[in-house]
Structure formats: structure tokens, C-alpha cells
BALUM-442798 format. One record per residue: residue number from 1; x, y, z of N, C-alpha, C, CB in turn. Coordinates in Angstrom, 1 decimal, padded with zeros to 4 digits, m for minus. Glycine has a CB too. Example, Ala and Ser with C-alpha at 12.3 -4.5 7.8 and 13.67 -1.06 7.14 Angstrom:
<atoms>
ATOM,1,013.2,m005.7,007.8,012.3,m004.5,007.8,013.2,m003.3,007.8,011.3,m004.5,009.0
ATOM,2,012.8,m002.2,007.1,013.7,m001.1,007.1,012.9,000.0,007.9,014.1,m000.6,005.7
</atoms>
This chain:
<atoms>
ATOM,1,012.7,013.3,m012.3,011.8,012.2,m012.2,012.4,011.1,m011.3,011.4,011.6,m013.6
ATOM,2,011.7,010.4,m010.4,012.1,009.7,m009.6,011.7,008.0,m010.0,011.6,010.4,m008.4
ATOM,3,012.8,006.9,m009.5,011.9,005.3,m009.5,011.7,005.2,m008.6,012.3,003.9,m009.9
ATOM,4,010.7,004.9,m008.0,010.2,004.2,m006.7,009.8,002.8,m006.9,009.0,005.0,m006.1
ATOM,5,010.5,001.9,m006.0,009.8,000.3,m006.1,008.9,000.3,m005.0,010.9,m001.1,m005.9
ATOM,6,007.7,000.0,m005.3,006.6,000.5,m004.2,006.2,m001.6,m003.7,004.7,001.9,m005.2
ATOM,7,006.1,m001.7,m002.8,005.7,m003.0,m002.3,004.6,m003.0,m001.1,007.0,m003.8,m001.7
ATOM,8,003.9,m003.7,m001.3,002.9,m004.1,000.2,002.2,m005.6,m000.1,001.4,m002.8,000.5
ATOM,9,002.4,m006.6,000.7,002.0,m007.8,000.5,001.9,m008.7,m000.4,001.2,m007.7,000.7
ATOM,10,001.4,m008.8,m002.0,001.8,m009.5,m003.3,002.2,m008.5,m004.2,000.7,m010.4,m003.9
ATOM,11,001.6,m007.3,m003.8,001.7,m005.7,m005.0,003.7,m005.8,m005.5,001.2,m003.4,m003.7
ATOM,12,003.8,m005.8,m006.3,005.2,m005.0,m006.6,004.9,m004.8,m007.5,006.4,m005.4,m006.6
ATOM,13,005.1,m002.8,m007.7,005.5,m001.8,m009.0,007.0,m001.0,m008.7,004.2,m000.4,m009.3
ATOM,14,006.9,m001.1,m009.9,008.1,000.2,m010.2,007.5,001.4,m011.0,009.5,m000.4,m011.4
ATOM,15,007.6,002.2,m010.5,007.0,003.9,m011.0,008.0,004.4,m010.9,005.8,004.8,m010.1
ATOM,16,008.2,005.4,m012.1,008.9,006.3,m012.2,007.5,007.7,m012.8,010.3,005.7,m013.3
ATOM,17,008.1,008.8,m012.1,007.1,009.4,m011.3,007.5,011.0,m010.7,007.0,008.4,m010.1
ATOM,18,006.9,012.1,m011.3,007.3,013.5,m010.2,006.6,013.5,m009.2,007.0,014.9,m010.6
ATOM,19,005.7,012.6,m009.0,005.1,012.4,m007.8,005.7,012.5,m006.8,004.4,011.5,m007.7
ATOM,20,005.1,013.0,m005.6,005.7,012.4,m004.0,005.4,010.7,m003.8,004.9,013.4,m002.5
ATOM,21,006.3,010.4,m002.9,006.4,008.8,m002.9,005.0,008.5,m002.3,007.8,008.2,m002.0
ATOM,22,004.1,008.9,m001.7,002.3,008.6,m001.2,001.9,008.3,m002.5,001.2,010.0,m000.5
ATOM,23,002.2,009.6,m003.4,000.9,009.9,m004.2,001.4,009.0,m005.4,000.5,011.8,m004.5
ATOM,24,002.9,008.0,m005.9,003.0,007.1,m006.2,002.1,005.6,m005.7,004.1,007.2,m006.1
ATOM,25,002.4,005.9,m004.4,001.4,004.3,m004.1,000.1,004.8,m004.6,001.2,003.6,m002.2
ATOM,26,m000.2,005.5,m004.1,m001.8,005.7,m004.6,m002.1,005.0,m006.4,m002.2,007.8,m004.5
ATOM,27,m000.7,005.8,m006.9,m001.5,005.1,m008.6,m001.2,003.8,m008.6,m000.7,005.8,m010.3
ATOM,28,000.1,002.9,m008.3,000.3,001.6,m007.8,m001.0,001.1,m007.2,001.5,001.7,m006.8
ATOM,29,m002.0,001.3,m006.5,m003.0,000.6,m006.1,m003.7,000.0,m007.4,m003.8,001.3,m005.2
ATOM,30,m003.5,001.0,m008.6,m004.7,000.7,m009.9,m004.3,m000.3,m010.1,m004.8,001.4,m011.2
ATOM,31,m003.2,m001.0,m010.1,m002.4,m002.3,m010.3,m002.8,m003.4,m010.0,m001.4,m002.4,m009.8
ATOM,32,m003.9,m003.1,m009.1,m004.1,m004.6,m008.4,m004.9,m005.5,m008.9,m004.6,m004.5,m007.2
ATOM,33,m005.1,m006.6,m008.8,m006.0,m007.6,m009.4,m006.8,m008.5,m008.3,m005.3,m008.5,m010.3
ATOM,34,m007.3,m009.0,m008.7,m008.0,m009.9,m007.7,m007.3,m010.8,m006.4,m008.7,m010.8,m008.6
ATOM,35,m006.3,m011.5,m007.0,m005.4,m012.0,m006.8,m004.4,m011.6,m005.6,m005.1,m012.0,m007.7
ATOM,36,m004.7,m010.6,m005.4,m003.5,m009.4,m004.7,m003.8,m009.5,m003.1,m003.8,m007.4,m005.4
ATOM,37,m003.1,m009.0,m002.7,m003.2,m008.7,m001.0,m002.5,m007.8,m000.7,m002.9,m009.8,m000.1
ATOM,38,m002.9,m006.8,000.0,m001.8,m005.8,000.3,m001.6,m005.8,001.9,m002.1,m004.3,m000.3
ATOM,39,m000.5,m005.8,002.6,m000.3,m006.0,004.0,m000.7,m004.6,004.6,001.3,m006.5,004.3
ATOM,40,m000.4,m004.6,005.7,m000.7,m003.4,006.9,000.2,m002.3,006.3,m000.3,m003.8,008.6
ATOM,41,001.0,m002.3,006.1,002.2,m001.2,005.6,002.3,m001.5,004.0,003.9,m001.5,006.3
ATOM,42,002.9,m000.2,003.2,003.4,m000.3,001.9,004.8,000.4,002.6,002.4,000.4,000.5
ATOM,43,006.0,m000.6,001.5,007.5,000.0,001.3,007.1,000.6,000.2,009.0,m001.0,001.1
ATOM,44,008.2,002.0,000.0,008.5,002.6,m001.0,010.1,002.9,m000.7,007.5,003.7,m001.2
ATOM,45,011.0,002.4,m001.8,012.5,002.9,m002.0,013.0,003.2,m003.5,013.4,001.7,m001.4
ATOM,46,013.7,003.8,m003.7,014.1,004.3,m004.7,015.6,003.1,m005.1,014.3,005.9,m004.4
ATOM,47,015.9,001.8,m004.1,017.1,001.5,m004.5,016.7,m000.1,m004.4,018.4,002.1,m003.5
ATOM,48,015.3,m000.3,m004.2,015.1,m002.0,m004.8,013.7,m002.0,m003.7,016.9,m003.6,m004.2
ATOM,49,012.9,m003.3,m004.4,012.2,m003.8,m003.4,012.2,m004.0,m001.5,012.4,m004.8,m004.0
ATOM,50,011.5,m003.5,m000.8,011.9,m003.6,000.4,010.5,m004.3,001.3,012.4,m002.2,000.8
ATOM,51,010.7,m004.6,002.8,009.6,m005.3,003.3,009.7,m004.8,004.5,009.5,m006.9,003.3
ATOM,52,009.3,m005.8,005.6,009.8,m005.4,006.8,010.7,m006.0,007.3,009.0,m005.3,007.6
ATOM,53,011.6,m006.6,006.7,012.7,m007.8,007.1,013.9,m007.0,006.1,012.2,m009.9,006.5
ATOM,54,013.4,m006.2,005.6,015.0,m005.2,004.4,014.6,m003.4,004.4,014.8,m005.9,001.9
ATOM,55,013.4,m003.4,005.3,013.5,m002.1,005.1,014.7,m000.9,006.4,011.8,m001.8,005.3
ATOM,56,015.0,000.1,005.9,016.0,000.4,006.5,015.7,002.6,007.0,017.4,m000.2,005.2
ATOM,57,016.6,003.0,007.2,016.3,004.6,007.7,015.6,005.2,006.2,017.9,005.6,008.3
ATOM,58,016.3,004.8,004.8,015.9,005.3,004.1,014.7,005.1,002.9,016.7,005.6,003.8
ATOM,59,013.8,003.7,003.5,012.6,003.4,003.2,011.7,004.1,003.5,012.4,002.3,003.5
ATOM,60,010.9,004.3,003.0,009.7,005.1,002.8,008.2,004.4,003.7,009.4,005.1,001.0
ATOM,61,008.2,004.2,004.6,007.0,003.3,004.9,006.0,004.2,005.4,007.3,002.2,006.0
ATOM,62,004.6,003.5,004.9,003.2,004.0,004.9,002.2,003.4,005.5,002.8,004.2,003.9
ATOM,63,001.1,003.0,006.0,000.1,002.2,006.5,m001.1,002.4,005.2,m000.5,002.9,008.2
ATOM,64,m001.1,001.1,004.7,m001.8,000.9,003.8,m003.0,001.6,004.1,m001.9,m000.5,003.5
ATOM,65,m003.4,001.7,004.9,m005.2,001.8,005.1,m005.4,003.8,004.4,m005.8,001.6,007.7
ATOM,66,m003.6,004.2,005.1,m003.5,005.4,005.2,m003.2,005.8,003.5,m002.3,005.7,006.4
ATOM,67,m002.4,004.7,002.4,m002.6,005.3,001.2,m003.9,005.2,000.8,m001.8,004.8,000.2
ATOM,68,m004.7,003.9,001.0,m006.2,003.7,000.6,m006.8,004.8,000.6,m007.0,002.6,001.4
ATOM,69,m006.9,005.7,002.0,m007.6,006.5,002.2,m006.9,008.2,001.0,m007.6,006.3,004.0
ATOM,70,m005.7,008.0,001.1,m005.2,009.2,000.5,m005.6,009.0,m001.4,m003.3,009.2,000.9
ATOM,71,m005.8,007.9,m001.8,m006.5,007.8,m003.7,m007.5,007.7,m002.9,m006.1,006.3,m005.2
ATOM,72,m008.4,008.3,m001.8,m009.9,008.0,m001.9,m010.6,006.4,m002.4,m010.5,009.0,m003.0
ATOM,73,m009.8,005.5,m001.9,m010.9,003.9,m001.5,m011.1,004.0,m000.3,m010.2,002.2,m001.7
ATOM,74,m012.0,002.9,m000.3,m013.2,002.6,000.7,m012.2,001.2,000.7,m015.2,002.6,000.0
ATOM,75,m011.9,000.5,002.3,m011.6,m000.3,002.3,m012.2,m001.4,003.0,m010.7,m000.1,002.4
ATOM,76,m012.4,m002.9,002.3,m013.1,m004.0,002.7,m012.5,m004.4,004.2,m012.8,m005.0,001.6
ATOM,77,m013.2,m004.8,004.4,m013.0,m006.4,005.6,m013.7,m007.3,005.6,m013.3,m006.4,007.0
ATOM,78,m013.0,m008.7,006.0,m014.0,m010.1,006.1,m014.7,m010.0,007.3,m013.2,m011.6,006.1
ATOM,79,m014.5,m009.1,008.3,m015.1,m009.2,009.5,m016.6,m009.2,009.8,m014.6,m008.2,010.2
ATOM,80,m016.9,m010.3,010.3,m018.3,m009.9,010.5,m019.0,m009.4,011.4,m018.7,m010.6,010.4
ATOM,81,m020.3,m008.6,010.8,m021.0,m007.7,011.7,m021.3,m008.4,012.8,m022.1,m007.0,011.1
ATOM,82,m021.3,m008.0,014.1,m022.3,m007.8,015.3,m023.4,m007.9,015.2,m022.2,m006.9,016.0
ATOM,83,m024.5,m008.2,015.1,m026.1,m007.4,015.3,m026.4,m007.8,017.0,m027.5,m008.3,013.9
ATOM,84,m027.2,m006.9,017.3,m027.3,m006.2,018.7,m028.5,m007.4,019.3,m027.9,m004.3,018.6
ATOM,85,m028.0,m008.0,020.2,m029.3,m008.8,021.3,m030.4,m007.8,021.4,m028.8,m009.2,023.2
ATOM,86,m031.7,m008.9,020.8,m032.6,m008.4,021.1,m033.2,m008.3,022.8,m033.3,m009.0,020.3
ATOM,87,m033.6,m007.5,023.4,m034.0,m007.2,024.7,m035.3,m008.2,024.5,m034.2,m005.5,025.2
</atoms>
């Protein structure tokens, strides 16, 4: 069994886990609260918290959009729609 300290934006868990280190973030997303923000990337390391200012060859990094999509979420944006000129 493995710990993974999984981080992205306000998220920090610690899982311990037979999982592969993805399919850890994925359950780490259930974690979240309203409150939360998760950045463009998630760290995953087995030897502490990491970011992009400490991550190193043996951090684990992922594109958030890319675990969202691997637990099956649908992910938001504030962006607003276009609607098309009328001719």
C-alpha cells in the first residue's frame, strides 16, 4: 500500500491507497468543498506535499482537467457564452 500526498490549488490529501497514483486523485476529488479551487495541474508524491515551485523528476504531475475527466466529472467554467450576431 502506498501514501500519496496529492495537491492541486487549495486540495491537500493524504491517501494511502493500492491504487495507481491517477486513480488516487480521482478519489481525493470527493474531498472537495465549496471552498476549494483546484489549479491546472495536480502533484502527487509519496515524500510530502509538492507544487510547481517543489515539484521535482519524482513527482507525479497530472492536468487536472485530465483527472476530472478520468473519475468521470463534468467540469465548470465562469466563461461566458458567445451568442451568435444576428444577420
Amino acid at each position: 500500500m502506498s501514501k500519496y500526498y496529492i495537491s492541486s490549488g487549495t486540495l491537500q490529501i493524504i491517501r494511502s491507497t493500492s491504487k495507481m497514483p491517477v486513480m488516487a486523485a480521482c478519489d481525493a476529488l470527493w474531498e472537495l468543498n465549496d471552498n476549494d479551487t483546484l489549479d491546472e495541474y495536480m502533484y502527487i508524491d509519496q515524500r510530502g506535499f509538492r507544487d510547481y515551485t517543489s515539484a521535482d523528476g519524482k513527482t507525479q504531475v497530472f492536468r487536472s482537467k485530465f483527472v476530472l475527466t478520468q473519475a468521470g466529472w463534468v467540469m465548470e467554467t465562469n466563461k461566458r457564452k458567445r451568442r451568435k450576431k444576428k444577420d
